[in-house]
N, C-alpha and C positions, 0 to 999 in steps of 0.2 A: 479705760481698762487697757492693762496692756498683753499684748499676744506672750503666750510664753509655749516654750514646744515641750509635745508631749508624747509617749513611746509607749501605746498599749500593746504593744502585739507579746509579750511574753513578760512574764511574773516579774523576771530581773529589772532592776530599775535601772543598768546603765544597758544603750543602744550598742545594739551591735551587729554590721552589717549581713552575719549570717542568718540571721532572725528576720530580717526583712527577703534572703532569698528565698527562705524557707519557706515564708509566709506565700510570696511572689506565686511559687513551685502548686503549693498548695490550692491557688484559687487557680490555674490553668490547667490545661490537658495536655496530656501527652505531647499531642500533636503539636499546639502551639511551644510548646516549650524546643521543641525539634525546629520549627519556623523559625521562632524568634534568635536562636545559635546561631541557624544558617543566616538572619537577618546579618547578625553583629559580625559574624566572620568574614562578611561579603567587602573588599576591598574597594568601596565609594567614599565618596564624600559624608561625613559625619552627621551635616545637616540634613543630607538625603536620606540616609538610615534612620535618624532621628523621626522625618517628616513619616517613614513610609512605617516605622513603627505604632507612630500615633492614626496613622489610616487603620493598620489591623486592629486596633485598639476602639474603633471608632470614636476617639478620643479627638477630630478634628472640630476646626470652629462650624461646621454649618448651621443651618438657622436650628434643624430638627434640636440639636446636643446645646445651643445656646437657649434655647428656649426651656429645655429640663434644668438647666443651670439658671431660670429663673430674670434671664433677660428680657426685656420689655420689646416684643418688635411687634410690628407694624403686622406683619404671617411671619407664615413657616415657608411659604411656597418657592420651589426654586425659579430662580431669577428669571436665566433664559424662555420656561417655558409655562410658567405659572399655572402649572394644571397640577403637580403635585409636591406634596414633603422636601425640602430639599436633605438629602442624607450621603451619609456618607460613598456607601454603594452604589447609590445611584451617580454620586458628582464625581467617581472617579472610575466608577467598571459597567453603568447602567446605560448611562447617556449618550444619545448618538453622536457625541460632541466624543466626547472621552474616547469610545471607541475606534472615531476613526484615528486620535493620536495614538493609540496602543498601537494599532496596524500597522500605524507610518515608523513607529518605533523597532529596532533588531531584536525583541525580547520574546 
């Protein structure tokens, strides 16, 4: 069978990128939509806004979001301390690891 791409988000059958902001706009809040501007406006590195986009999104690889996504592992449990879930929040604003690099960080 081969993939072929398909555009249900409005009636019109050609794609058109203001239908997917629209759409975008739609499933967020307020607030994130004011985050995510100030995300894109911030003058860093592309893959660092990329990376720290898919954080708010919780959209990263941990075990928790690979294991919904129907990957086969071994747990869930995070690495370093195997008492709980590994997740997004915790592996990068929970953990007493993470936190002390936010600290040592100017932000």
């Amino acid at each position: 069978m081969e993939d072929i791409w398909v555009w249900g988000g409005e009636k019109e059958e050609v794609y058109m990128i203001k239908y997917s902001y629209r759409k975008l706009n739609d499933s967020c809040s307020r607030e994130d939509i004011v985050l995510f501007a100030t995300l894109w406006s911030e003058k860093v590195l592309t893959f660092a806004q990329h990376f720290a986009w898919k954080v708010m999104l919780n959209r990263v690889a941990t075990k928790e979001n690979l294991k919904k996504r129907g990957c086969n592992l071994e747990n869930d449990l995070y690495l370093m301390y195997g008492e709980s879930v590994e997740k997004t929040n915790h592996l990068f604003f929970e953990c007493k690891i993470a936190r002390t690099v936010w600290n040592m960080c100017d932000v």
